[in-house]
Each structure stands twice: as structure tokens, then as C-alpha cells.
N, CA, C and O atoms as a GROMACS GRO file, in nm:
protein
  200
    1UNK      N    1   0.084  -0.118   0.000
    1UNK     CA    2   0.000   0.000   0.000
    1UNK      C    3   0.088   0.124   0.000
    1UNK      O    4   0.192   0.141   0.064
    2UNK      N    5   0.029   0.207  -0.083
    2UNK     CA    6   0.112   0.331  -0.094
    2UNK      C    7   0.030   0.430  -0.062
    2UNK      O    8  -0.085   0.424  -0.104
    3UNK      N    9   0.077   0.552   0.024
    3UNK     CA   10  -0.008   0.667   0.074
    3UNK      C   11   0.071   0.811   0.025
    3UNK      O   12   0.172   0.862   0.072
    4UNK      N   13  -0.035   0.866  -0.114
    4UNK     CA   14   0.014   0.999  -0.150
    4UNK      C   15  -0.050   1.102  -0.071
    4UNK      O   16  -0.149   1.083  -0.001
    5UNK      N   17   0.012   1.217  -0.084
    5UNK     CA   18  -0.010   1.280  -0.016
    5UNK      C   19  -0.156   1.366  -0.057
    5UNK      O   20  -0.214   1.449   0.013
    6UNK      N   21  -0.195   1.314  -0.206
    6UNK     CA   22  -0.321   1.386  -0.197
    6UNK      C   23  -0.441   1.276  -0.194
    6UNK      O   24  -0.534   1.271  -0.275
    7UNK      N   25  -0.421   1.194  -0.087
    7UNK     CA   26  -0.506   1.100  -0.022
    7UNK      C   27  -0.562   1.127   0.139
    7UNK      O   28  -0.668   1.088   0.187
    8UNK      N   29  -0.436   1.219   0.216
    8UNK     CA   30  -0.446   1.228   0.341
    8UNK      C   31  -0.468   1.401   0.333
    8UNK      O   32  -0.391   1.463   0.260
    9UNK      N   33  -0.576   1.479   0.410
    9UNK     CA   34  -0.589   1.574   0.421
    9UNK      C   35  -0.555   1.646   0.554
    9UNK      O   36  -0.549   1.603   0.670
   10UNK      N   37  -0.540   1.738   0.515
   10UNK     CA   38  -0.436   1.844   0.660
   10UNK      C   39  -0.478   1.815   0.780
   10UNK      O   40  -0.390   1.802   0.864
   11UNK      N   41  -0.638   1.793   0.830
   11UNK     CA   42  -0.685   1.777   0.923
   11UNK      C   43  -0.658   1.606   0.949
   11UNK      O   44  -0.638   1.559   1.062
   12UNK      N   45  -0.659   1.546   0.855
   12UNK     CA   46  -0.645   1.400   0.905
   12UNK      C   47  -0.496   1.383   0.952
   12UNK      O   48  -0.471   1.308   1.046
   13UNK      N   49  -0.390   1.461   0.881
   13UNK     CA   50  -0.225   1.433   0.898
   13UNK      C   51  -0.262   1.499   1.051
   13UNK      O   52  -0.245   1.425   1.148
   14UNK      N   53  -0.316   1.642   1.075
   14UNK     CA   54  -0.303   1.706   1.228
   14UNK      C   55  -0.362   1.576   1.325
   14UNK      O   56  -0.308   1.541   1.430
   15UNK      N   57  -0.492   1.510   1.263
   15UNK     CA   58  -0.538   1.442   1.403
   15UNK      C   59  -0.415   1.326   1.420
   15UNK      O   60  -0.369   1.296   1.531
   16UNK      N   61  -0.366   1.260   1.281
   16UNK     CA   62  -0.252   1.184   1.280
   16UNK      C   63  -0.138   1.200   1.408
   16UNK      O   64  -0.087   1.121   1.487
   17UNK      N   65  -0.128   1.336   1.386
   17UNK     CA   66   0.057   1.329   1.409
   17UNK      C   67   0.018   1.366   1.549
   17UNK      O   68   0.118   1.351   1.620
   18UNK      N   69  -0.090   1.409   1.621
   18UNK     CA   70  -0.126   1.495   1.763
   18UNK      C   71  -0.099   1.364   1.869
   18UNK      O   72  -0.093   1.372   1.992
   19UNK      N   73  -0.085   1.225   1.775
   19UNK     CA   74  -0.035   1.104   1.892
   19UNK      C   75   0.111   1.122   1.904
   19UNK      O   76   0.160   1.055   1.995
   20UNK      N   77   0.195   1.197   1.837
   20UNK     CA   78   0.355   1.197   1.825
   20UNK      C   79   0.382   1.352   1.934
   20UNK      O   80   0.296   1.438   1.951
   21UNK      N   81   0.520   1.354   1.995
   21UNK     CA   82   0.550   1.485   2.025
   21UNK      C   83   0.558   1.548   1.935
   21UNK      O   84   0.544   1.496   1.824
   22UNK      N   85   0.585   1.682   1.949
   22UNK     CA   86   0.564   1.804   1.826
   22UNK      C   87   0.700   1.786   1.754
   22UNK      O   88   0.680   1.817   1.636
   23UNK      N   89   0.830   1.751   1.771
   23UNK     CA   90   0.921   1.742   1.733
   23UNK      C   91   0.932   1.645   1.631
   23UNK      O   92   0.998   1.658   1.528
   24UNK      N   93   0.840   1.509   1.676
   24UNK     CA   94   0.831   1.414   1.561
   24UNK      C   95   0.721   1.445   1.415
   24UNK      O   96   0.722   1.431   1.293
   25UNK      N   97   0.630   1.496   1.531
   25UNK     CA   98   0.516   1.543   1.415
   25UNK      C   99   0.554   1.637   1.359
   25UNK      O  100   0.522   1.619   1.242
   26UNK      N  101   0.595   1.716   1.367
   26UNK     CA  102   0.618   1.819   1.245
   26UNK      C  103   0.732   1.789   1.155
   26UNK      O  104   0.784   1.877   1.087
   27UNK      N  105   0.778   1.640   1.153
   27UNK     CA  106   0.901   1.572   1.119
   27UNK      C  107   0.774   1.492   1.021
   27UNK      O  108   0.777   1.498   0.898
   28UNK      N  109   0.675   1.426   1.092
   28UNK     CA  110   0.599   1.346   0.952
   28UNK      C  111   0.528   1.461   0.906
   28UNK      O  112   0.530   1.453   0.783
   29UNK      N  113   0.466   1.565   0.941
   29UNK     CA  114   0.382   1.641   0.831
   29UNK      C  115   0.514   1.735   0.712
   29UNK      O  116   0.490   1.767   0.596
   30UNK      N  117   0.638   1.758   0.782
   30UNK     CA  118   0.719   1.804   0.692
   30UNK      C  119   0.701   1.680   0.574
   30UNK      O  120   0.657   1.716   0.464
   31UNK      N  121   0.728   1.570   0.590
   31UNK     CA  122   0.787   1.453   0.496
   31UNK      C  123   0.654   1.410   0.418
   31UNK      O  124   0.671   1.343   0.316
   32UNK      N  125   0.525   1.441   0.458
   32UNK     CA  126   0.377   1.400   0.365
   32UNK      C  127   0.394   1.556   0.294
   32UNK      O  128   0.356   1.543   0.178
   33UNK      N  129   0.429   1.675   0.315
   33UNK     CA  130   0.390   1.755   0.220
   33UNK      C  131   0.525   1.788   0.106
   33UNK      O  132   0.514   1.867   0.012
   34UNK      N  133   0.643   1.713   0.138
   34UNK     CA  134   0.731   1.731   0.091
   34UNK      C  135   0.756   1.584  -0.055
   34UNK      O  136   0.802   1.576  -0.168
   35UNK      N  137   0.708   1.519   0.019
   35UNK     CA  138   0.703   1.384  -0.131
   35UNK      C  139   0.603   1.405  -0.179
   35UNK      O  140   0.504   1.426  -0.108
   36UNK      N  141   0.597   1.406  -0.326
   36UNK     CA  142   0.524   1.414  -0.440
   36UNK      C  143   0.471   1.253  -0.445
   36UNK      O  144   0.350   1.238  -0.427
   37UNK      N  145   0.548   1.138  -0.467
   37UNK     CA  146   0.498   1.054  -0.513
   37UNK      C  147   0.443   0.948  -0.396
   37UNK      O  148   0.413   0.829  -0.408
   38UNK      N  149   0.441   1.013  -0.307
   38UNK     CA  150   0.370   0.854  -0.182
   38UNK      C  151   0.517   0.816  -0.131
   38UNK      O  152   0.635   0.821  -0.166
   39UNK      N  153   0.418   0.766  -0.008
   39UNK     CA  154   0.549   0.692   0.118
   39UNK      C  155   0.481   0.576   0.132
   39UNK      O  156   0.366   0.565   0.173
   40UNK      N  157   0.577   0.462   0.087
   40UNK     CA  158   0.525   0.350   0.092
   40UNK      C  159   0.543   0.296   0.250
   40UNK      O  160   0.655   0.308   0.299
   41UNK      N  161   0.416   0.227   0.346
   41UNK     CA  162   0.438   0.161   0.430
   41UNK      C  163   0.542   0.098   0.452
   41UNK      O  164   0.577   0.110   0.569
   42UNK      N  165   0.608   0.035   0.390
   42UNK     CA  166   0.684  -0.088   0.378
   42UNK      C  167   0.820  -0.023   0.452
   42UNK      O  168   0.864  -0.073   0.555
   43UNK      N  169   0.887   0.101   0.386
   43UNK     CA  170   0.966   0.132   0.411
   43UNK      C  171   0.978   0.272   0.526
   43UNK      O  172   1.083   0.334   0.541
   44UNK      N  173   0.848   0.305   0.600
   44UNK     CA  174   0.912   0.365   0.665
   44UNK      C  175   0.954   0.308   0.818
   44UNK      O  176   0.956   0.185   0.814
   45UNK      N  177   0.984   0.354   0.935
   45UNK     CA  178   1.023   0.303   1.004
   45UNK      C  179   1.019   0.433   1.116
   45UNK      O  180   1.019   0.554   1.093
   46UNK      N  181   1.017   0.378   1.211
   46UNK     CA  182   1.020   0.530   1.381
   46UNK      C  183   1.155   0.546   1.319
   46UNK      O  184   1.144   0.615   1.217
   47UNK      N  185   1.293   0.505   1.346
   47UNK     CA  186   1.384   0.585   1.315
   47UNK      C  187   1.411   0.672   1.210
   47UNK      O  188   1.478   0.773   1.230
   48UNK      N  189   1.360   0.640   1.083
   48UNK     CA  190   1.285   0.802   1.016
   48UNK      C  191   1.299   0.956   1.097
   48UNK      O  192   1.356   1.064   1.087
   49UNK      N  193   1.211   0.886   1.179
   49UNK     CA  194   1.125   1.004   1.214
   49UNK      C  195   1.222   1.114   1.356
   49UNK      O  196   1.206   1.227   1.400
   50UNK      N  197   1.346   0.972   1.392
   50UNK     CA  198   1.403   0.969   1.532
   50UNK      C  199   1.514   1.161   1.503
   50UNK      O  200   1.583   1.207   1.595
   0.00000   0.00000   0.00000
């Protein structure tokens, strides 16, 4: 499964990331508005985000 970014909307990434500290979350909403082509499940990982 692949998730582009014009699948997930601003309010769904905010309710998303409001389970992460602000340091991580604004680490995944940087990285969903910054890839064009989708983040595949497969490959991401918490240390990503670390």
C-alpha cells in the first residue's frame, strides 16, 4: 500500500501526528507535504522520524 499525499488531508495528517510529540510530528507532516509521489508503508520506520 502506498499513501500519496493527496489522499491524506491536513486535518487527518493534524489528528494523525497529535499522537507523536511536536518534534516528531512536524518531522511526519514536513515529509507528507514534501514527497510528491507517496510513502510506501513498507519502508518507513520510527527511526525516520528519530
Amino acid at each position: 500500500m502506498t499513501v500519496s499525499k493527496e489522499d491524506i488531508s491536513s486535518s487527518e495528517l493534524n489528528d494523525f501526528s497529535k499522537y507523536f510529540d511536536p518534534e516528531v510530528a512536524n518531522k511526519i507532516k514536513k515529509t507528507m507535504k514534501i514527497d510528491k509521489k507517496g510513502i510506501s508503508e513498507k519502508i518507513l520506520k520510527l527511526d525516520d522520524f528519530a
